[in-house]
C-alpha positions in Angstrom: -16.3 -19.4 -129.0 -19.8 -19.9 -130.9 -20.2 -23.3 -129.8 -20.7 -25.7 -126.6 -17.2 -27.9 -125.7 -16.7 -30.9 -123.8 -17.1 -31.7 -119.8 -18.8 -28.0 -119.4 -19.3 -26.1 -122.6 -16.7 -23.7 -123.1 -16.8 -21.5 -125.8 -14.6 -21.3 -128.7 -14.0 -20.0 -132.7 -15.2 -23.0 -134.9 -12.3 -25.1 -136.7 -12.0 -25.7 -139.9 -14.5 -28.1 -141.2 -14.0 -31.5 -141.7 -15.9 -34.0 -144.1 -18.4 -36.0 -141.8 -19.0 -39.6 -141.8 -22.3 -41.0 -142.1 -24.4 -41.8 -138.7 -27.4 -42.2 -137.9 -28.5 -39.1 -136.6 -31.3 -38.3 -139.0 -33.4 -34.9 -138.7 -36.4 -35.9 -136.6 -39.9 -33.8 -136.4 -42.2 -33.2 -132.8 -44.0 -36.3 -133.4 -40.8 -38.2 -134.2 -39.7 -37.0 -130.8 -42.8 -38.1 -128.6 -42.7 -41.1 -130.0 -39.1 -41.9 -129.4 -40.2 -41.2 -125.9 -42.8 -43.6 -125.8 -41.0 -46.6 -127.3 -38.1 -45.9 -124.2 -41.0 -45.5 -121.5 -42.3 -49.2 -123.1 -39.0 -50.1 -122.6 -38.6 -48.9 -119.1 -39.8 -52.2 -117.3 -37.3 -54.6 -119.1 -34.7 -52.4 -118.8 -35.1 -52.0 -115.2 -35.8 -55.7 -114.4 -32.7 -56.7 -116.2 -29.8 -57.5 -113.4 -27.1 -58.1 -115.9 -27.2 -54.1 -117.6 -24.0 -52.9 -115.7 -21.9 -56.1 -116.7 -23.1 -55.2 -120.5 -21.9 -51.8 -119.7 -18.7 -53.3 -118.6 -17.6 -55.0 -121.2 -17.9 -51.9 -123.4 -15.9 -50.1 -120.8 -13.3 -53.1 -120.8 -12.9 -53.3 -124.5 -12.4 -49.5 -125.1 -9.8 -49.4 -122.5 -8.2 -52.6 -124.0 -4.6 -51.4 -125.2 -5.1 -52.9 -128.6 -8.7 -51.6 -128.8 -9.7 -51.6 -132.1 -13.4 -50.4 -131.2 -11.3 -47.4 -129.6 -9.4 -47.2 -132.9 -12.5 -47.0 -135.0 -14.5 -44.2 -132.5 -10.8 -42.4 -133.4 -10.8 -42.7 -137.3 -14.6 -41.7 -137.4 -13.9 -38.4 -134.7 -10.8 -37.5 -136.7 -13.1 -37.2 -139.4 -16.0 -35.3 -137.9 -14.2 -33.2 -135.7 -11.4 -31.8 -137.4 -8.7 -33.3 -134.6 -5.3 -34.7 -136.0 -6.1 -38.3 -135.6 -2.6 -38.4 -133.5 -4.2 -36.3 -130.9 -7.8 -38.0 -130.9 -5.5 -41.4 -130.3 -3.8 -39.9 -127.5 -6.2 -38.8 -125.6 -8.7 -41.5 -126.3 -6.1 -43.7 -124.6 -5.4 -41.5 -121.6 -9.3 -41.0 -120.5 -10.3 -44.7 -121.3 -7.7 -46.5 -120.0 -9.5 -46.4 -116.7 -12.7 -46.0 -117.1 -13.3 -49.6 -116.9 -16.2 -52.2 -116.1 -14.8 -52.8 -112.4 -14.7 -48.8 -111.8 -18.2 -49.0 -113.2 -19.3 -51.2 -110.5 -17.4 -50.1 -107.9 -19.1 -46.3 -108.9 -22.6 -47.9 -108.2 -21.2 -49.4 -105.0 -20.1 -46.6 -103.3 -22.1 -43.6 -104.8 -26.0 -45.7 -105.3 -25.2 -48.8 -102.6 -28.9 -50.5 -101.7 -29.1 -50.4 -98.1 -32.3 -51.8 -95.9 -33.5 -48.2 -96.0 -32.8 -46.7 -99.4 -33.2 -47.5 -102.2 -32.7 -45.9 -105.7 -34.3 -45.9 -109.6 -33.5 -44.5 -112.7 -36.0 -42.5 -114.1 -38.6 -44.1 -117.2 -36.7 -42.0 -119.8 -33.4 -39.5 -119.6 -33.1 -36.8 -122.2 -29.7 -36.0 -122.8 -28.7 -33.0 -124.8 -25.3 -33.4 -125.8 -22.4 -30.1 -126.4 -18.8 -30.4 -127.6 -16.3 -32.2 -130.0 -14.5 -34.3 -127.3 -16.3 -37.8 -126.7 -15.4 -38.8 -122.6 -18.9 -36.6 -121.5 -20.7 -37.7 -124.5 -19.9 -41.6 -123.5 -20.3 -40.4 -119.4 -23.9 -39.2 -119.8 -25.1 -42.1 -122.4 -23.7 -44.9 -120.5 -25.0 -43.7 -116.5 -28.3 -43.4 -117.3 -28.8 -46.8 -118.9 -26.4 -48.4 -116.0 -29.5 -46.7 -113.1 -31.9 -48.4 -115.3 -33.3 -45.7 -117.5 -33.4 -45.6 -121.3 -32.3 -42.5 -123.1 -33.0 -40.6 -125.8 -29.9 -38.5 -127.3 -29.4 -35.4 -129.0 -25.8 -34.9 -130.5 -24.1 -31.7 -131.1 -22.9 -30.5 -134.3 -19.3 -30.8 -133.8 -19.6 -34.8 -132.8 -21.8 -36.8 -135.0 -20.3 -39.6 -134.4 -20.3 -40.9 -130.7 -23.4 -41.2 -130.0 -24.5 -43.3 -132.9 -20.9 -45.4 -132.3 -22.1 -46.4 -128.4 -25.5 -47.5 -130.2 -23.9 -49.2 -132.3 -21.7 -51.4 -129.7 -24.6 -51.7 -127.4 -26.3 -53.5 -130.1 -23.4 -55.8 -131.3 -23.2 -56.9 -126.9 -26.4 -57.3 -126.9 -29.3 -56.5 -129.1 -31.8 -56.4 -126.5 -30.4 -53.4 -125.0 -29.9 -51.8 -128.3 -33.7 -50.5 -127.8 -32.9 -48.7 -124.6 -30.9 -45.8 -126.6 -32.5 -44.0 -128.9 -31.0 -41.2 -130.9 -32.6 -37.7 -132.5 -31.9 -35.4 -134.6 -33.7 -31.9 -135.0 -32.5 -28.2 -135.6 -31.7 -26.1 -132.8 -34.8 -23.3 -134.0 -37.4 -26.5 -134.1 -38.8 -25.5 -130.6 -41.9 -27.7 -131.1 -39.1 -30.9 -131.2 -37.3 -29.4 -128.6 -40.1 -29.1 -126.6 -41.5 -32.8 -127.1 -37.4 -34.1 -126.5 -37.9 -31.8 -122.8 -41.1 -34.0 -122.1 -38.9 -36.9 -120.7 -38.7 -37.2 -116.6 -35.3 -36.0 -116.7 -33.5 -34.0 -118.5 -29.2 -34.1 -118.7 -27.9 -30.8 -120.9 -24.4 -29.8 -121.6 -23.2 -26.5 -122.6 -22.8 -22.5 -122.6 -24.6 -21.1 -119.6 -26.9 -19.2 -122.2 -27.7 -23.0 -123.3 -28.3 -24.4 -120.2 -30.8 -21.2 -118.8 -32.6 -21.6 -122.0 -33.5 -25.1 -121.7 -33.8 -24.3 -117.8 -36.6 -21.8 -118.3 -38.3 -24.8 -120.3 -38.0 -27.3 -117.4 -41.0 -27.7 -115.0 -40.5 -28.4 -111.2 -41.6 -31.3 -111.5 -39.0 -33.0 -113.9 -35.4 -33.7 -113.1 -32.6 -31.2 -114.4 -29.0 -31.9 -114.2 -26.6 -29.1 -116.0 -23.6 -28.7 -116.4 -22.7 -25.4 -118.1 -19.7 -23.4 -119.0 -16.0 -24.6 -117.0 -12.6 -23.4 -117.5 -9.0 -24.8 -116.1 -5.8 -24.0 -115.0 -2.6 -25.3 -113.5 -0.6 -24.0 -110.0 2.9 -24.6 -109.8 4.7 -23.9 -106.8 7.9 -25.1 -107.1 10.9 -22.8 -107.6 12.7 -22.3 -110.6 15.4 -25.0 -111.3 14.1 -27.5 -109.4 14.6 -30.8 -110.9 11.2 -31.5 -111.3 10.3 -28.7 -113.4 11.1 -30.4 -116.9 8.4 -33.3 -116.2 6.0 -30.8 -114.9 6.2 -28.7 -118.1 5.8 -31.5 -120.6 2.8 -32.7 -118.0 1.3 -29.2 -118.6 2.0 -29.2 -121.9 0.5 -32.7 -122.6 -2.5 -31.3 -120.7 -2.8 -28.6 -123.3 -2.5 -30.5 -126.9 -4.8 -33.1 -125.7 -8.2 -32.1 -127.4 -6.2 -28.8 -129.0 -7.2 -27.4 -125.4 -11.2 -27.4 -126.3 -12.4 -29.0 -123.3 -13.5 -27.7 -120.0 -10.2 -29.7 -118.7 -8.1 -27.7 -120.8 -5.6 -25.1 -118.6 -5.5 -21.7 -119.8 -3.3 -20.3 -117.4 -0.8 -21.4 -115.7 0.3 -19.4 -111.9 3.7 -20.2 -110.8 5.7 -18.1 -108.1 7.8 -15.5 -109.2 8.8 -12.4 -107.7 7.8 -8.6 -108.2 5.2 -10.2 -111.0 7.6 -11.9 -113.5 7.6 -15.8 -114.7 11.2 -16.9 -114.0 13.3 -16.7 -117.1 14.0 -20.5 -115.8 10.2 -21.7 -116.3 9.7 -20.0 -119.0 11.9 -21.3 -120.9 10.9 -24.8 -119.8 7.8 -24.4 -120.6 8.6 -23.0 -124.4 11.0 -26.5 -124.8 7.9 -28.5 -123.7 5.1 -27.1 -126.1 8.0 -27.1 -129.0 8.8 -30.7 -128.2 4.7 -32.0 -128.1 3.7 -30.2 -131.7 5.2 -33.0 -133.7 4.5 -35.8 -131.5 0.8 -34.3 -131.2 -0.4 -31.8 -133.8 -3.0 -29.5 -133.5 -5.8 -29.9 -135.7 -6.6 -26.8 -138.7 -8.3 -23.3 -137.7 -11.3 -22.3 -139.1 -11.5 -18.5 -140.1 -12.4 -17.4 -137.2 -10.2 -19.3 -134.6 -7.3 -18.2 -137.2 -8.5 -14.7 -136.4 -8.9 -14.8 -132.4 -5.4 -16.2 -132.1 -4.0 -13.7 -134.7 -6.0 -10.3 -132.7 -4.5 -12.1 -129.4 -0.9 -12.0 -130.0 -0.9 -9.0 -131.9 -2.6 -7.6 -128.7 -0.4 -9.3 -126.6 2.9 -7.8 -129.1 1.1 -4.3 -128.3 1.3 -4.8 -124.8 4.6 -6.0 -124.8 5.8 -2.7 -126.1 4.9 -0.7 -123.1 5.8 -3.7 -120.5 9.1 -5.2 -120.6 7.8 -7.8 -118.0 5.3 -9.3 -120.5 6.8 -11.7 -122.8 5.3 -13.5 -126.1 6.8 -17.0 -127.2 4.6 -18.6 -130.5 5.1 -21.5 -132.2 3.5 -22.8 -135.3 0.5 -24.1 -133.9 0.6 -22.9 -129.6 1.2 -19.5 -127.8 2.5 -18.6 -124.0 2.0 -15.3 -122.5 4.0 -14.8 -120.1 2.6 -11.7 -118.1 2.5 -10.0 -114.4 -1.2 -8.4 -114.7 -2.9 -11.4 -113.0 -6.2 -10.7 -114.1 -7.8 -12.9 -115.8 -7.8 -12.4 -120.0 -10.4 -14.7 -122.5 -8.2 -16.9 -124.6 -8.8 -17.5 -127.7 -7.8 -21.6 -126.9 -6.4 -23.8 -129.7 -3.0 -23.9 -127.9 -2.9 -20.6 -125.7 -1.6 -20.3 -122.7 -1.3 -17.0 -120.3 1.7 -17.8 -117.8 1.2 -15.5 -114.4 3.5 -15.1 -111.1 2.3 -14.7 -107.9 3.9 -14.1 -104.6 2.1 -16.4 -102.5 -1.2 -18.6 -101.9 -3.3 -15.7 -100.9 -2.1 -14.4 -104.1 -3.5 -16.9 -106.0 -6.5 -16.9 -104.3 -7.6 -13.6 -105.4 -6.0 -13.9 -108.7 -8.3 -17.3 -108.8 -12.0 -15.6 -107.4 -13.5 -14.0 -110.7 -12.9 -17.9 -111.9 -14.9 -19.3 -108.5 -18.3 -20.2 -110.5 -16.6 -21.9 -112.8 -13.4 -23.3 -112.2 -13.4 -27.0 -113.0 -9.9 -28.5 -112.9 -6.3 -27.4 -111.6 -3.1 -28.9 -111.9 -0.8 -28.9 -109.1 2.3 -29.7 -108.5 3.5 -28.7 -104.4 7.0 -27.3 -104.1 9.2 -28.0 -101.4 7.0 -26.4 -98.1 4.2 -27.4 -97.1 1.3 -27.4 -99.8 -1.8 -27.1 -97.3 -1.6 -22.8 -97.8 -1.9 -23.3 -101.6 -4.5 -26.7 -101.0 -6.5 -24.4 -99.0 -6.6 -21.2 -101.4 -7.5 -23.2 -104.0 -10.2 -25.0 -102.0 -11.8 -22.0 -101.1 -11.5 -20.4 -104.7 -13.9 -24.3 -105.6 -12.5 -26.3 -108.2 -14.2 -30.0 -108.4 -10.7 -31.5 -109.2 -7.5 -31.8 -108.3 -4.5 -33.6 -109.8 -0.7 -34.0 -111.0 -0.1 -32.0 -114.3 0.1 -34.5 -117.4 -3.5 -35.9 -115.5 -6.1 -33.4 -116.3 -7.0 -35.3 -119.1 -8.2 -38.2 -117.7 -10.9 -37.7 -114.8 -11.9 -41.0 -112.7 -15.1 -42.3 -113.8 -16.2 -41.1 -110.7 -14.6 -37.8 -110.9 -17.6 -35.0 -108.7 -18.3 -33.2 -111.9 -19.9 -29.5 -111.0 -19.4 -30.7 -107.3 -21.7 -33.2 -107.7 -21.6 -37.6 -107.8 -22.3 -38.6 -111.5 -24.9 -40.7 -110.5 -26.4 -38.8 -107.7 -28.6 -36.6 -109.7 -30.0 -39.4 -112.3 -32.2 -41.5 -110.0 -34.7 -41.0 -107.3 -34.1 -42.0 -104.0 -36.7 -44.2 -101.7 -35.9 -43.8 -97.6 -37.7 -46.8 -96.0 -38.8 -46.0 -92.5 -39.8 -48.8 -89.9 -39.3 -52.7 -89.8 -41.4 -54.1 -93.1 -40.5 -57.7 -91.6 -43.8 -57.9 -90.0 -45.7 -57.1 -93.2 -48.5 -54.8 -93.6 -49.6 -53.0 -90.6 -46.2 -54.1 -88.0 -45.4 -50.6 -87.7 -48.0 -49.1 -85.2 -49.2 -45.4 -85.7 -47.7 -43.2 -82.5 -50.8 -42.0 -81.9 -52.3 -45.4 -81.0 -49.7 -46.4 -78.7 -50.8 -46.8 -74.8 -54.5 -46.6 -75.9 
């Protein structure tokens, strides 16, 4: 992959390129920058006196999760367009990750991760830089939206494979309510322009998405005395414990199969392996097979979006390796499809997949298994779909607990984080303010605290 995608950056072979809508994400010099920066730091006190900001917010939560959204529909059409996603798919999973990402679980997230108590108190910063990665528009619309609901304007750099959300959330915020509009600014500027990237790293705190090498780049740029919050390169995967021929397995395999065509399996929430248990090594001819009806049966229903050159190429060099290999292991099997892949192999360690629609299929023996099978991905392990078989699931809980992925949920759910999903390990909001500890009673006004040194005298 040559480029940063969604919710962590994963890299991936370019698709093919699609004609792009106009926005208004115009090429923007150093000066153009700073003084971006300035108009948001003017706009800092209003924002921050405002008490109505999170409703705002809200609504613009409520009415893309609406079931008959059109402003959903129309952030679709103009993605399907940019991106080069099968509008099908972009529909879908819009519709998944929204559909509860609304104004209450907006509130309810400042409640219980930011709640003002007699002695703290938190504040957005007077301006948020946020450099946005990725083709897939849930972390685009995440790290706009949670800086302006702390109080602090931001000023937004899209990537080059989505042009189109941030200039569609400006856009909305300025049809709710035009005196927010000012709060969001967006910028424009070539990723060799280090005098405009330098000015866009002047604001108080800086959110970046992307490759690790991204995110240590703009990292060595950062002083001390700024905020940082990253989030850098991720990867996925599912664990499936249940035997082969259990009743469940059919829903489980269209789950993980759903979790894969969702986003053409470009996001950091994409599985690219899947560990179920099998014995001496090999996938269960019984799994296996589900799991080919599955990924057969969601094509039509969701179709990937074209290849690129290069993402042709990876996926053609991995199953011809993956034939190669076959030859001299009868264990490993190769099942391909027009547009998806399974590898279903005993090596358990872990192989770079070209994405688009791959999937490597391992068996292991048991949860300590897994858990070393699972280590190399430790550092950067974001998701895992699980689905317990019929003992106890607290061996397989724990191994994957100690291995450190942020989520955990039902295959068929990866998809769709909470809005208050501990990306990285850490809250979403956490990290964008400052935080205030008021010590002593203030009742008494100045001076009803008495220094301890006084006391007795």
């Amino acid at each position: 992959m040559t480029d940063s995608r969604s919710w962590g950056g994963r890299r991936a072979p370019r698709r093919a390129a699609a004609r792009s809508p106009p926005t208004r994400c115009s090429v923007a010099e150093a000066a153009e920058v700073r003084a971006a920066l300035l108009r948001l730091r003017h706009a800092h006190p209003g924002l921050r006196e405002r008490r109505d900001v999170v409703d705002v917010l809200g609504s613009l939560l409520d009415a893309l999760a609406a079931p008959e959204s059109t402003s959903r529909d129309a952030l679709a059409g103009a993605l399907a367009g940019e991106t080069g996603f099968e509008l099908r798919t972009v529909q879908a999973g819009l519709e998944l990750a929204l559909e509860e990402w609304t104004g209450d679980a907006l509130r309810a997230l400042l409640r219980d991760e930011l709640g003002r108590t007699p002695t703290r108190r938190a504040a957005g910063f007077p301006t948020t830089a946020v450099l946005l990665a990725g083709a897939i528009p849930m972390p685009s619309l995440l790290s706009l939206l949670l800086p302006l609901a702390v109080g602090s304007p931001v000023l937004a750099r899209p990537g080059r494979h989505d042009r189109v959300t941030a200039p569609f959330l400006a856009g909305e915020l300025a049809r709710l309510d035009p005196a927010l509009a000012p709060c969001l600014e967006i910028t424009g500027f070539p990723t060799h322009d280090e005098d405009a990237l330098a000015a866009f790293l002047e604001a108080d705190c800086v959110v970046v998405t992307g490759s690790d090498e991204t995110v240590g780049r703009i990292e060595a740029r950062i002083p001390p005395s700024r905020r940082l919050v990253r989030y850098g390169h991720r990867v996925s995967v599912a664990v499936i414990p249940i035997a082969a021929g259990d009743p469940r397995w059919p829903a489980v395999a269209d789950g993980l199969a759903l979790d894969v065509a969702l986003w053409d399996q470009l996001g950091c929430l994409s599985p690219v392996a899947v560990y179920v248990v099998g014995r001496g090594g090999l996938v269960p001819e019984e799994i296996e097979q589900e799991m080919v009806r599955a990924f057969e049966a969601v094509e039509p229903r969701l179709p990937r979006g074209k290849l690129g050159a290069e993402a042709a190429t990876a996926e053609a060099h991995e199953r011809a390796e993956a034939e190669l290999r076959a030859a001299s292991d009868p264990a490993l099997r190769l099942h391909c499809g027009a547009a998806w892949t399974l590898v279903c192999e005993r090596d358990l360690r872990f192989r770079n997949a070209p994405l688009h629609r791959f999937v490597r299929v391992h068996a292991v023996a048991d949860a300590a298994e897994l858990q070393t099978a699972l280590a190399p991905l430790s550092r950067h392990l974001a998701g895992v779909a699980f689905e317990p078989g019929e003992s106890s699931p607290e061996p397989w809980l724990s191994a994957l607990q100690r291995v450190g992925p942020s989520r955990i949920c039902r295959p068929g759910r990866l998809q769709a984080p909470p809005l208050a999903w501990s990306h990285d390990g850490q809250g979403p909001l956490r990290p964008l303010v400052r935080f205030t500890d008021m010590e002593g009673d203030w009742k008494g006004g100045v001076g009803a605290v008495e220094p301890r040194g006084n006391r007795g005298r």
